[in-house]
N, C-alpha and C positions, 0 to 999 in steps of 0.2 A: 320265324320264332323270336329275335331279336326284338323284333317291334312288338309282338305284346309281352316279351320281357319288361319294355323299357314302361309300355303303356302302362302295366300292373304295377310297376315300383312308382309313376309318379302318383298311381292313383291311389296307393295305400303310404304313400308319405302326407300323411294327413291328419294333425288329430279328431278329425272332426269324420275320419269314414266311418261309415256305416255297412252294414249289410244291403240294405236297398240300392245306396251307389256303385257296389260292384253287380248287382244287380243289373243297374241299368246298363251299364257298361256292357255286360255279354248280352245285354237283349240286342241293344245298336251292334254287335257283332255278329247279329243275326240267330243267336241261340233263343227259343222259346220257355224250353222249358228247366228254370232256372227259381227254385224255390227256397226262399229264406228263414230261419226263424229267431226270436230270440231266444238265449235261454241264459234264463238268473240264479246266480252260484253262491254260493256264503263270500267269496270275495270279490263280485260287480257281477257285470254280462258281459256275453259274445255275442254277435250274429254268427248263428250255422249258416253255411251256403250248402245247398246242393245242384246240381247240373247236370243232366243226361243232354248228352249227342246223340241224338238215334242214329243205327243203322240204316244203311238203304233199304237192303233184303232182311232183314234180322235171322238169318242166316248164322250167326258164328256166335260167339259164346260173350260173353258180358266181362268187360274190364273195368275193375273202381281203380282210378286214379284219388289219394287221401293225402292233402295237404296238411304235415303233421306239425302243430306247433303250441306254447303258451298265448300269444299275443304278437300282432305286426307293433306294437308299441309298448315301453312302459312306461309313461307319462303317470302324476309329473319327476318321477325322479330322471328319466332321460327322454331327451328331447329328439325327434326325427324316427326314423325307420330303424327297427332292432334287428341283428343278425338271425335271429329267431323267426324274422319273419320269410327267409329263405322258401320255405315249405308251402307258401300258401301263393306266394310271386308265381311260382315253378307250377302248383297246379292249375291254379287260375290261368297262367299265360296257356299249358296245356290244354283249355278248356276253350280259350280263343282261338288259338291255332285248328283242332279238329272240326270248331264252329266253321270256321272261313275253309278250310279245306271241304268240310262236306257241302256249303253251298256255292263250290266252283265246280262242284259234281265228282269229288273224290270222296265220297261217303266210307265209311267203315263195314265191314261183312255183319259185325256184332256193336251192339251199344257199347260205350263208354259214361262211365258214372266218374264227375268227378265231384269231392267234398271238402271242403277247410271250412275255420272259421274266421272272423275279425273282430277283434279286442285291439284298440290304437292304447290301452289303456293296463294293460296285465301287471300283474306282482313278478318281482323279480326271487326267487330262491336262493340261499346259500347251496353250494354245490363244488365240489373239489375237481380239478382245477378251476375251473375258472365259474362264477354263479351263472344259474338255469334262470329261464324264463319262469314262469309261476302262469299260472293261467286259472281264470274266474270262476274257475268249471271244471270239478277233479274230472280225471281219465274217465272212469267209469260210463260218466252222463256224457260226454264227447263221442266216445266208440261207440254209443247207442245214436248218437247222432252221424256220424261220421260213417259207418258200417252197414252198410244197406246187404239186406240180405240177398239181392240180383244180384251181388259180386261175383263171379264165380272165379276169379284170382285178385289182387289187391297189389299199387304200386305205393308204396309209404315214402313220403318223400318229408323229410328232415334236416334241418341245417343239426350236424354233428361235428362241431369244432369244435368243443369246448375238452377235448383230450390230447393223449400223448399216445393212443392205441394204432388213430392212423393218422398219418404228418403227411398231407400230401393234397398239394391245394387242386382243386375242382369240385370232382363226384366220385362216389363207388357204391357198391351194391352190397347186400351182405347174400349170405346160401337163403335161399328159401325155408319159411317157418311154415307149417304145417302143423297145425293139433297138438303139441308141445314138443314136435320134433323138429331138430335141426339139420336140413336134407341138404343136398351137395349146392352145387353150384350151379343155377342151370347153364348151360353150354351155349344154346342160342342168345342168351342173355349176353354174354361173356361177346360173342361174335358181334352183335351189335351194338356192345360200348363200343367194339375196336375200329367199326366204321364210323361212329357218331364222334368219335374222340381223333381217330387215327394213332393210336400211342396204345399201349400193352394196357389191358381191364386192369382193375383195383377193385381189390373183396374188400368190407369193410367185417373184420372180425367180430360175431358175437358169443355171448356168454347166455345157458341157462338163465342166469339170472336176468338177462334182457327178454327172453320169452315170457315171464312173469309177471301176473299183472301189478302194474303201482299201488302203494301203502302196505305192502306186504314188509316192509322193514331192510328189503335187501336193495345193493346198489345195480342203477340201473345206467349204462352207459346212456343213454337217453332214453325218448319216448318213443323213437323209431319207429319199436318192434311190436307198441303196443294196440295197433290193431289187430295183431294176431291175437291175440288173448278172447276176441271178441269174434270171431268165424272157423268155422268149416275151413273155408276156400286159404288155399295156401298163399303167402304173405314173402314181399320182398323188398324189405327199403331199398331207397335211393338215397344216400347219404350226400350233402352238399358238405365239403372237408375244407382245410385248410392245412398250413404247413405247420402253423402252432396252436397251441389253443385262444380260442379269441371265447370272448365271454355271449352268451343267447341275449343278454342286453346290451350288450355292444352297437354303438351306431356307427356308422359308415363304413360296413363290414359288408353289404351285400354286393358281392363280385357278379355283372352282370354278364361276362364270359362264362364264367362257370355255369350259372343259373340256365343260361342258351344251351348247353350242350347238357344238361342234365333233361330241359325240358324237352329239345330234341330226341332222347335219347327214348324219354317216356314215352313221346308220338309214335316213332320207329316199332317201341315192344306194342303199342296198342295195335300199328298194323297189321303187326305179325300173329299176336297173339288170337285176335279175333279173325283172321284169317285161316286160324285151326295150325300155324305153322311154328308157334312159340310157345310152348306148353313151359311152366313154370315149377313143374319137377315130373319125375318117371312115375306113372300112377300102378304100376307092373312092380317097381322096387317097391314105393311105397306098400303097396299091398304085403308085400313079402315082410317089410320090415313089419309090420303089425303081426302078419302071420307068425315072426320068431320072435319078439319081445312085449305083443301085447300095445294095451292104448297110452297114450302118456298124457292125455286129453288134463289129467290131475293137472299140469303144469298151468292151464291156463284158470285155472282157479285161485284164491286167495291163499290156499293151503292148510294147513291143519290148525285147530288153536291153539295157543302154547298152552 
């Protein structure tokens, strides 16, 4: 995993990446089916990436892996690779990693989807503590690109440093989102931080308000959580942390220890999960929880008009 860690940060410290170039990248790593597009926002473009790994058997159940971010760049006001760009390193190396394992004949039971975009080029935002990335291309038009509906669970990976909620440098996960509910923790999830880490899991806490989709007015610890807003299928960042808040345009912030053990950690849950053995919450509670409180589905909408 290290090495297309390392592979993916020199190949997006670049101002001039493109979509096509990591493209080509995961073809020579022997992935086929690897589909890019543009798409133009009121402030520039991005290239969308998408990637399926097939299954051997296709046998087991479909995992999206979602590199969540504004931009690997905010050029010209900073120069080099932005801490922002955390989320799209982690999946893309994800993406290489499951390539070369499945053609040394370690295939997966189920597909695996993985999606980000690359912007060397994003708006940076004002944002408390420390300013957010800005990206070319509100949420909305992202999660349409970003959110494939074969998902049938979603790994959200996110650089989340720019707070005081969790101080504590690597990765951590938050409970699983479902349909505007905030369900526990899953357990298997928890058992294989603590082998890929060796050290006690870390939840990353969230708030209603991070289940909500952006431009609704309220504040959003990041953009995590915001593919849940856009599926069915139940949702579980992967938070890449820090000990204090560093800022999403930050450069020479991407820790590529952490980055390894987070995207490890992704590979691990996609084994298990498409092997029918990691389920990413209790569909028996869930049930019940709807059965005594009804749908909360409203939360992934914009909400009422004032």
């Amino acid at each position: 995993m290290f090495r297309h860690i390392l592979e993916v940060i020199d190949l997006l410290d670049d101002a001039h990446v493109t979509g096509e170039r990591v493209r080509d990248w995961l073809v020579k790593g022997g992935l086929s089916e690897v589909e890019v597009k543009r798409i133009e926002g009121p402030q520039g473009a991005t290239d969308s990436i998408r990637v399926v790994i097939p299954s051997h058997h296709r046998t087991g159940p479909t995992l999206g892996i979602i590199g969540r971010l504004g931009g690997v760049g905010a050029r010209p006001e900073k120069i080099g690779l932005v801490s922002d760009a955390d989320g799209a390193i982690v999946a893309l190396a994800c993406a290489g990693k499951l390539g070369k394992m499945a053609s040394r004949g370690d295939g997966l039971p189920g597909d695996v989807i993985v999606t980000t975009h690359i912007c060397p080029n994003a708006p940076t935002v004002p944002h408390d503590p420390t300013p957010f990335m800005g990206s070319p291309v509100d949420m909305e038009v992202m999660n349409r690109y970003e959110v494939d509906a074969s998902m049938e669970a979603i790994l959200s990976i996110d650089t989340t440093k720019g707070n005081w909620v969790l101080n504590r440098r690597g990765f951590a996960i938050s409970p699983t989102v479902k349909e505007g509910y905030i369900l526990r923790v899953g357990e298997k999830l928890l058992e294989i931080m603590r082998f890929v880490t060796g050290e006690p899991p870390v939840v990353l806490p969230i708030t209603t308000q991070d289940i909500t989709p952006y431009g609704n007015g309220l504040y959003h610890l990041n953009s995590i959580m915001q593919p849940s807003t856009a599926t069915s299928a139940p949702v579980v960042g992967v938070a890449i942390t820090a000990a204090i808040p560093v800022a999403g345009c930050g450069t020479g912030a991407n820790q590529g220890v952490d980055l390894e053990m987070a995207g490890r950690f992704c590979v691990e849950v996609a084994k298990a999960f498409t092997a029918g053995t990691c389920p990413l919450y209790d569909e028996e509670e869930y049930g019940r929880i709807i059965s005594l409180y009804g749908s909360m589905r409203h939360l992934q909408t914009p909400g009422r008009s004032p």
